[in-house]
C-alpha positions in Angstrom: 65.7 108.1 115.9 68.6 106.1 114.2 71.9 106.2 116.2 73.5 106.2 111.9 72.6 110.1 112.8 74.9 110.9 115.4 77.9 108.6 113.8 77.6 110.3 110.7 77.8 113.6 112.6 80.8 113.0 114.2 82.3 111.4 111.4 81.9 114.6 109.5 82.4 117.1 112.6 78.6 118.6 112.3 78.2 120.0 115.5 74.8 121.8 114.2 73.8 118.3 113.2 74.7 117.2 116.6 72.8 119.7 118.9 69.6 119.3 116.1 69.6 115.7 116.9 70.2 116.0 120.9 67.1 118.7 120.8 65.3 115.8 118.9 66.1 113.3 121.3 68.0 114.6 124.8 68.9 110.7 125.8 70.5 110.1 122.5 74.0 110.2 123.8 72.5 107.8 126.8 70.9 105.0 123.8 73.7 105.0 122.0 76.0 104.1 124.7 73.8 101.5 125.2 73.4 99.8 121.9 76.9 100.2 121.0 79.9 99.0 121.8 81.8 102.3 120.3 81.0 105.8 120.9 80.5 108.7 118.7 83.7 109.9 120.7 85.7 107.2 119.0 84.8 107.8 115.5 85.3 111.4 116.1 88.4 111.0 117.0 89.2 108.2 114.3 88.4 111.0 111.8 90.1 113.9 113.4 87.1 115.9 114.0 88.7 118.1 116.9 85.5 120.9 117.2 82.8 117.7 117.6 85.6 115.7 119.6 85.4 118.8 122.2 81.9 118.9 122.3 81.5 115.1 123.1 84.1 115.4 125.9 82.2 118.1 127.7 78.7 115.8 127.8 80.6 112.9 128.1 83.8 112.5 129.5 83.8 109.1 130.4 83.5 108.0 126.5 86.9 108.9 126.8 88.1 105.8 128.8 85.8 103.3 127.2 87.8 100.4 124.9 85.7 99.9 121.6 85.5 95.6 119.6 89.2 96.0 119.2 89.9 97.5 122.2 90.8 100.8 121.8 89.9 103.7 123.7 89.2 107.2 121.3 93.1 108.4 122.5 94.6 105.1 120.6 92.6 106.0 117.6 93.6 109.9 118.0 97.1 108.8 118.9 97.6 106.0 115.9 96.3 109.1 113.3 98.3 111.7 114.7 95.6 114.1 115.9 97.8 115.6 118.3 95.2 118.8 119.2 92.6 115.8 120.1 95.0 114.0 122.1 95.7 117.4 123.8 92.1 118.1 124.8 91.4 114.2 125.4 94.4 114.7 128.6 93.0 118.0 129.6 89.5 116.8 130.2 89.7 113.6 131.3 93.4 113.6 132.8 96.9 112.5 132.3 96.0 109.3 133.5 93.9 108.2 130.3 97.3 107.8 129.0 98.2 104.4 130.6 94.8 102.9 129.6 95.8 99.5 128.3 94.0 98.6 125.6 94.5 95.7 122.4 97.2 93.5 123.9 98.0 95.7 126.7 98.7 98.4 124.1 98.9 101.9 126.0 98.4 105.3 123.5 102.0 105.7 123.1 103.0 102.5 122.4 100.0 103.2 118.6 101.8 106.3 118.4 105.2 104.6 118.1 103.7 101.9 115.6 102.4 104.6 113.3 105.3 106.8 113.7 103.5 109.8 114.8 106.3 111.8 116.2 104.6 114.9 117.7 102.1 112.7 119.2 104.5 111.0 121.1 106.4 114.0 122.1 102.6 115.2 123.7 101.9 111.7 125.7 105.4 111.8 126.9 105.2 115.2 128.2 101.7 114.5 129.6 102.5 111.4 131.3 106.5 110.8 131.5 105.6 107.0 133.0 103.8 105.9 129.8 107.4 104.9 128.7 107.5 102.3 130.8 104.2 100.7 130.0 104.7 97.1 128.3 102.4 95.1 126.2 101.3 91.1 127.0 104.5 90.4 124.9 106.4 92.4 127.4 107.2 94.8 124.1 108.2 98.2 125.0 107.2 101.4 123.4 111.1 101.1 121.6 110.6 97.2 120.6 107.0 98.1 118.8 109.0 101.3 117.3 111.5 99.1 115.6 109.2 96.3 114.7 107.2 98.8 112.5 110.3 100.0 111.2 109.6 103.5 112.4 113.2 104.9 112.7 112.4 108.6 113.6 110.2 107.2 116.5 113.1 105.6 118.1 115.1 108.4 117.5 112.2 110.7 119.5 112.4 107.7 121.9 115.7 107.9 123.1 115.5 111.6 123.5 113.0 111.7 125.8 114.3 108.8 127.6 117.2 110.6 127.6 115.6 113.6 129.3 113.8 111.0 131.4 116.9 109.5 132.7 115.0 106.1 131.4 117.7 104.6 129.3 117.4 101.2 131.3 114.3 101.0 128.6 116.5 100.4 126.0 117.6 97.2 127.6 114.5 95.7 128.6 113.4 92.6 126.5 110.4 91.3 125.3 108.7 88.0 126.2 111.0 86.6 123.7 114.2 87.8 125.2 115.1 90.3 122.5 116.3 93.8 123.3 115.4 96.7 120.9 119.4 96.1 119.7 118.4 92.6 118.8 115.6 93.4 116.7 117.2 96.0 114.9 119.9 93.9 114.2 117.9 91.4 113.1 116.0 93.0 110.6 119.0 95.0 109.4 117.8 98.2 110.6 121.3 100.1 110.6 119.7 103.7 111.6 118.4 102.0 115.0 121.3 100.6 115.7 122.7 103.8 115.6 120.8 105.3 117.6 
């Protein structure tokens, strides 16, 4: 049986398609593990496909802290999309501490969520793991510097409030490998709503 199968499955959220196929074949989810470097989990959550997501997470947990080719685990995919329900179940199952798995240049989930902007995302990872906002990249970037790089202004605004409720605010003061503070950037690129934050 083709692995294409199960993908396609999970790309489209057919849960009937994916018990059909494990009744075909009961070490499918074993083979395909083993012939590829991401899991149906991963495209599941890519695509947003929350019923299929749960599904995979209860016969396979452990998909959930596997890094695909670009090294992302299925949280950075949910997180970078905004699937906030699938980033939910993803801490439930596995744990709060699936949230500081480092990933594409020591990229944690929050740090895609503040790249893409996904406020209520971030609002969830915070909440579910409060020391995520410390978590750097290689650069030394933190979750604020990749905020303001990718000119995602309500982010930083989200930022500072939980930071805020964190008592965190040091964050904003950290710098990156380069030696520039979020306040540097901002200036820099003339992003006047960050700086007023």
């Amino acid at each position: 049986m083709e692995p294409k199968r199960i993908f396609e499955a999970s790309l489209t959220g057919d849960i009937t398609k994916l018990h059909s196929l494990l009744f075909e074949d009961p070490f499918l989810l074993d083979r395909v593990t083993l012939n590829s470097v991401e899991t149906p989990l991963h495209i599941s959550c890519m695509a947003g496909q929350t019923e299929i997501t749960k599904e995979f997470l209860s016969l396979r947990p452990k998909w959930a802290q596997e890094l695909n080719q670009q090294g992302l685990s299925p949280l950075h995919m949910a997180s970078a999309n905004g699937h906030v329900e699938i980033v939910k179940e993803i801490v439930s199952v596995v744990g709060a501490n699936v949230c500081r798995l480092k990933g594409q240049d020591g990229k944690v989930s929050l740090h895609f969520a503040a790249m893409k902007g996904q406020v209520s995302v971030l609002r969830e990872l915070v909440s579910a793991c409060p020391e995520s906002v410390s978590e750097v990249t290689v650069g030394e970037e933190s979750v604020l510097h990749l905020a303001v790089k990718n000119n995602q202004f309500e982010a930083v605004r989200v930022l500072i409030e939980e930071l805020r409720k964190l008592g965190k605010m040091e964050i904003v003061n950290w710098k990156d490998i380069e030696g520039n503070t979020v306040l540097h950037l901002a200036t820099f690129h003339k992003q006047h709503q960050c700086v007023k934050s």
